[in-house]
C-alpha positions in Angstrom: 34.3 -4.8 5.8 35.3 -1.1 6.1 33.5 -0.4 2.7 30.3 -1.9 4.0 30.9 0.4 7.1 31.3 3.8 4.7 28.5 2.9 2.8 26.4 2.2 5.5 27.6 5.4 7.5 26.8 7.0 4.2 23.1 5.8 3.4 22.3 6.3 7.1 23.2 9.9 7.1 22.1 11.0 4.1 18.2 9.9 5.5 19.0 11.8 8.2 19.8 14.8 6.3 16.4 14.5 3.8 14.4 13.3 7.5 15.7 16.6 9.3 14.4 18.8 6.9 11.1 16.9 6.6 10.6 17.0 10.4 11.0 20.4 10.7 8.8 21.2 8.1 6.1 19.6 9.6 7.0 20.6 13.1 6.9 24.1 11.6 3.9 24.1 9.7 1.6 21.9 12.5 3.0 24.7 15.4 1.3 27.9 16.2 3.7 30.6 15.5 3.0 32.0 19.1 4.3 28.3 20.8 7.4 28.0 18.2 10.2 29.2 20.6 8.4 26.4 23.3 7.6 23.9 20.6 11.8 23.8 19.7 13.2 23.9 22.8 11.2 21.0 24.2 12.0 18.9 21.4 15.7 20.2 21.7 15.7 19.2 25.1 14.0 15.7 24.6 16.4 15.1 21.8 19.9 16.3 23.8 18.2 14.5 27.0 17.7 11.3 25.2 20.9 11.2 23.5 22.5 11.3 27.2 20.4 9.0 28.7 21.1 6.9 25.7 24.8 6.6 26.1 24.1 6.2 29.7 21.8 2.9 29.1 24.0 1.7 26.4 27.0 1.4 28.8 24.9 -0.7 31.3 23.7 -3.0 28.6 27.5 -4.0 27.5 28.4 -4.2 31.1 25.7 -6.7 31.5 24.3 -8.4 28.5 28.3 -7.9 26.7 29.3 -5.9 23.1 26.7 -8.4 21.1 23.7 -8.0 23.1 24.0 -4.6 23.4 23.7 -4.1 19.9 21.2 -6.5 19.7 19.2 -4.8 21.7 20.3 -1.6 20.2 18.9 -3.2 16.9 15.2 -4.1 18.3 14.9 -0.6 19.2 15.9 0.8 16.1 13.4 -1.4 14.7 10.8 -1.1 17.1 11.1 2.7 15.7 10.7 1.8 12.4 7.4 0.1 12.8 6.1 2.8 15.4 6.4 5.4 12.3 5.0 2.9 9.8 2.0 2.2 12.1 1.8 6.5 13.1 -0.4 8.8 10.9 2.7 10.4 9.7 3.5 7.4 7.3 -0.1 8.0 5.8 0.3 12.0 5.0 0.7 12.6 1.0 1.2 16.3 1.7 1.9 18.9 4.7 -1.4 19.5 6.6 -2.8 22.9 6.3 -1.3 25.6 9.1 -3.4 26.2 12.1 -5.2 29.9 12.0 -3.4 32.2 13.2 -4.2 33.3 17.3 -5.8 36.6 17.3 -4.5 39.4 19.6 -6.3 40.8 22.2 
């Protein structure tokens, strides 16, 4: 059981790893340079937020629904993730989209 747990923690943070670097590329290259600093500190705070309110939710699911269906539930959404990206245009690109123009001064 514990080597099915390392792996597992292995293979799932690995794709994380390669999946951070491909999001911000594309977050990088799809944002004007001018909305950057905005741009990364919404999705900071969205990301920080929603780990928060995610601990937050996960303790009221155990306290109601118990250990098992919390992680049931936890597992639907995980999936219900999956399938939004498969179904998103993201899961379509075959390379980075060109950079928007630059803003001109003035």
């Amino acid at each position: 059981m514990l080597a099915l747990f390392v792996l597992s923690f292995f293979t799932s943070y690995l794709g994380l790893g390669v999946a951070g670097v491909i999001i911000v590329s594309l977050r990088q290259i799809l944002t004007p340079q001018s909305m950057m600093g905005r741009m990364t500190a919404a999705f900071r705070t969205l990301l920080f937020g929603g780990g928060a309110l995610g601990g937050l939710s996960a303790s009221l699911l155990a306290g109601r629904l118990g250990a098992h269906g919390a992680l049931v539930v936890a597992a639907a959404g995980s999936a219900a993730v999956v399938l939004g990206l498969i179904v998103s245009p993201v899961s379509r690109l075959k390379e980075m989209p060109p950079a928007p123009p630059a803003a001109a001064d003035g």
